[in-house]
C-alpha positions as a Markdown table, in Angstrom:
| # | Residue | x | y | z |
|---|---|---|---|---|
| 1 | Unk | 0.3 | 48.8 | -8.4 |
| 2 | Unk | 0.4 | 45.6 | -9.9 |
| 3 | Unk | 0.4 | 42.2 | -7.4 |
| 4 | Unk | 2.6 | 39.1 | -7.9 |
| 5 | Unk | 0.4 | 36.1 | -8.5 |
| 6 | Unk | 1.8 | 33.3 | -6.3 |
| 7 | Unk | 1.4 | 29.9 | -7.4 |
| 8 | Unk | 1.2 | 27.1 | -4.8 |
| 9 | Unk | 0.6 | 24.0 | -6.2 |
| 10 | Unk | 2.5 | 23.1 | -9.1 |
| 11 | Unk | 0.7 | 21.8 | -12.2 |
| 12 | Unk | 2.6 | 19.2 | -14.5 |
| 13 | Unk | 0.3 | 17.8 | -17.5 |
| 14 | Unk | -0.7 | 14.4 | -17.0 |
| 15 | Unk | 0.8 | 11.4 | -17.8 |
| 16 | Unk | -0.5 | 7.7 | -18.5 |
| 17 | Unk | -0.1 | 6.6 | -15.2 |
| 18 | Unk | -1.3 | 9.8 | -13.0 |
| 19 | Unk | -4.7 | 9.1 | -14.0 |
| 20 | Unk | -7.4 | 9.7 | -10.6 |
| 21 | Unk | -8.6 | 6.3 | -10.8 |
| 22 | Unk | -5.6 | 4.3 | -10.5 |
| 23 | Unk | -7.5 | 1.3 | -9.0 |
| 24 | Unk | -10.8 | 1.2 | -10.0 |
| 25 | Unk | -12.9 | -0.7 | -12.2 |
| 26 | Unk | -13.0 | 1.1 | -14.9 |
| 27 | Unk | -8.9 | 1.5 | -15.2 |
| 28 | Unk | -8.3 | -2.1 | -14.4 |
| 29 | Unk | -11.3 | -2.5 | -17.9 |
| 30 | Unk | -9.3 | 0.2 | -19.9 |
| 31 | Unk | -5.6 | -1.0 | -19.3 |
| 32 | Unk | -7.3 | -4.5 | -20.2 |
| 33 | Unk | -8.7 | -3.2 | -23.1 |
| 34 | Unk | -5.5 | -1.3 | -24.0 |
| 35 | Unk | -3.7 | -4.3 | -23.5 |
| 36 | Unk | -5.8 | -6.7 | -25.4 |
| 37 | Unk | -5.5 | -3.9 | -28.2 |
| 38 | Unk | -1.4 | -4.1 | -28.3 |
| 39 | Unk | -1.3 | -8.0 | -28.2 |
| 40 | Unk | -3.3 | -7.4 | -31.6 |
| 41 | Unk | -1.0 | -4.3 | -33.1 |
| 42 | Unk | 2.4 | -6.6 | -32.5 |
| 43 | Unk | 0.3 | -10.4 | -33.9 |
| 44 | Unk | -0.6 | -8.3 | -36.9 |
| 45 | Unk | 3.1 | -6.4 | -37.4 |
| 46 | Unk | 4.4 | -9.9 | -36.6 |
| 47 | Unk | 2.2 | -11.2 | -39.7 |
| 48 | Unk | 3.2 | -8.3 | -41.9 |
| 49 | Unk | 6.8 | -8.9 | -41.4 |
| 50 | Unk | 7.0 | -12.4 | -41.7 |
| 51 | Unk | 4.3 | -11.7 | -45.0 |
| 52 | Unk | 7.1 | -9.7 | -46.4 |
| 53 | Unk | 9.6 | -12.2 | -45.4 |
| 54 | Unk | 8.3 | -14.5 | -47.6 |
| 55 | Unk | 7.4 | -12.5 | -50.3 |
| 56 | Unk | 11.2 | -11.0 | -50.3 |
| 57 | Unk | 12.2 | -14.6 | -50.8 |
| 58 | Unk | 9.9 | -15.9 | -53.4 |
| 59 | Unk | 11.1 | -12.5 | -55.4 |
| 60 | Unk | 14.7 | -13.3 | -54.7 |
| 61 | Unk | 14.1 | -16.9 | -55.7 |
| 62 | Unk | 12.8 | -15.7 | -59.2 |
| 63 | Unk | 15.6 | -14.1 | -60.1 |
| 64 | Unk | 18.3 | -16.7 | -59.5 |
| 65 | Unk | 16.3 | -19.0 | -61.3 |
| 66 | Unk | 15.9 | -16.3 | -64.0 |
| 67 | Unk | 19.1 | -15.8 | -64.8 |
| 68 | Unk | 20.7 | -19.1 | -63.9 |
| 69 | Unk | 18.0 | -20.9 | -66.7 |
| 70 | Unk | 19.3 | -17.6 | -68.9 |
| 71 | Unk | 22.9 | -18.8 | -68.1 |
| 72 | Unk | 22.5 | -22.1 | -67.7 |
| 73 | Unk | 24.1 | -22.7 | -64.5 |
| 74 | Unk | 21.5 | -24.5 | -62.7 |
Protein backbone atom coordinates (compact mmCIF):
# COMPACT_ATOMS: atom_id res chain seq x y z
CA UNK A 1 0.00 0.00 0.00
CA UNK A 2 1.77 2.99 -0.90
CA UNK A 3 1.03 6.52 1.28
CA UNK A 4 0.68 10.05 -0.24
CA UNK A 5 3.48 12.24 1.02
CA UNK A 6 1.75 15.51 1.98
CA UNK A 7 3.72 18.52 1.77
CA UNK A 8 2.93 21.44 4.02
CA UNK A 9 5.17 24.06 3.70
CA UNK A 10 5.94 25.14 0.40
CA UNK A 11 9.63 25.50 -0.56
CA UNK A 12 10.61 28.26 -3.33
CA UNK A 13 14.59 28.64 -3.89
CA UNK A 14 15.84 31.68 -2.49
CA UNK A 15 16.17 34.78 -3.84
CA UNK A 16 18.55 37.95 -3.09
CA UNK A 17 16.39 39.47 -0.86
CA UNK A 18 14.91 36.32 1.26
CA UNK A 19 18.09 36.01 2.89
CA UNK A 20 17.59 35.16 7.11
CA UNK A 21 19.44 38.02 8.10
CA UNK A 22 17.79 40.73 6.51
CA UNK A 23 18.91 43.28 9.17
CA UNK A 24 21.86 42.43 10.66
CA UNK A 25 25.32 43.47 10.58
CA UNK A 26 26.74 41.34 8.52
CA UNK A 27 24.01 42.02 5.52
CA UNK A 28 24.01 45.74 6.03
CA UNK A 29 28.46 44.87 5.49
CA UNK A 30 27.69 42.63 2.46
CA UNK A 31 25.08 44.76 0.47
CA UNK A 32 27.81 47.63 1.31
CA UNK A 33 30.39 45.60 -0.06
CA UNK A 34 28.17 44.54 -3.01
CA UNK A 35 27.39 47.95 -3.56
CA UNK A 36 30.78 49.51 -3.33
CA UNK A 37 31.70 46.54 -5.88
CA UNK A 38 28.96 47.78 -8.72
CA UNK A 39 29.90 51.55 -8.30
CA UNK A 40 33.37 50.01 -9.50
CA UNK A 41 31.90 47.54 -12.46
CA UNK A 42 29.79 50.67 -14.09
CA UNK A 43 33.20 53.57 -13.35
CA UNK A 44 35.27 51.02 -15.15
CA UNK A 45 32.50 50.09 -18.11
CA UNK A 46 32.05 53.91 -18.11
CA UNK A 47 36.00 54.23 -18.87
CA UNK A 48 35.98 51.44 -21.39
CA UNK A 49 33.24 52.99 -23.34
CA UNK A 50 34.33 56.31 -23.38
CA UNK A 51 38.12 54.56 -24.09
CA UNK A 52 36.57 53.22 -27.19
CA UNK A 53 34.86 56.43 -27.86
CA UNK A 54 37.95 58.03 -28.41
CA UNK A 55 39.81 55.55 -30.01
CA UNK A 56 36.69 55.14 -32.64
CA UNK A 57 37.35 58.77 -33.36
CA UNK A 58 41.01 59.03 -33.62
CA UNK A 59 40.54 55.89 -36.25
CA UNK A 60 37.84 57.72 -38.07
CA UNK A 61 39.88 60.87 -38.06
CA UNK A 62 42.79 58.92 -39.88
CA UNK A 63 41.02 58.02 -42.55
CA UNK A 64 39.40 61.40 -43.68
CA UNK A 65 42.67 62.77 -43.49
CA UNK A 66 43.97 59.75 -45.43
CA UNK A 67 42.13 60.07 -48.18
CA UNK A 68 41.36 63.73 -48.26
CA UNK A 69 45.60 64.39 -48.43
CA UNK A 70 45.23 61.38 -51.18
CA UNK A 71 42.56 63.50 -52.93
CA UNK A 72 43.45 66.69 -51.99
CA UNK A 73 40.39 68.00 -50.73
CA UNK A 74 41.51 69.24 -47.50
Amino acid sequence: MTRKIKFTKQYKPMAFGDRDDKGSLDAHQRAKAEAKETRRYNMRMKELEAEDARRRGGILTKVVRFFSSKHRTR
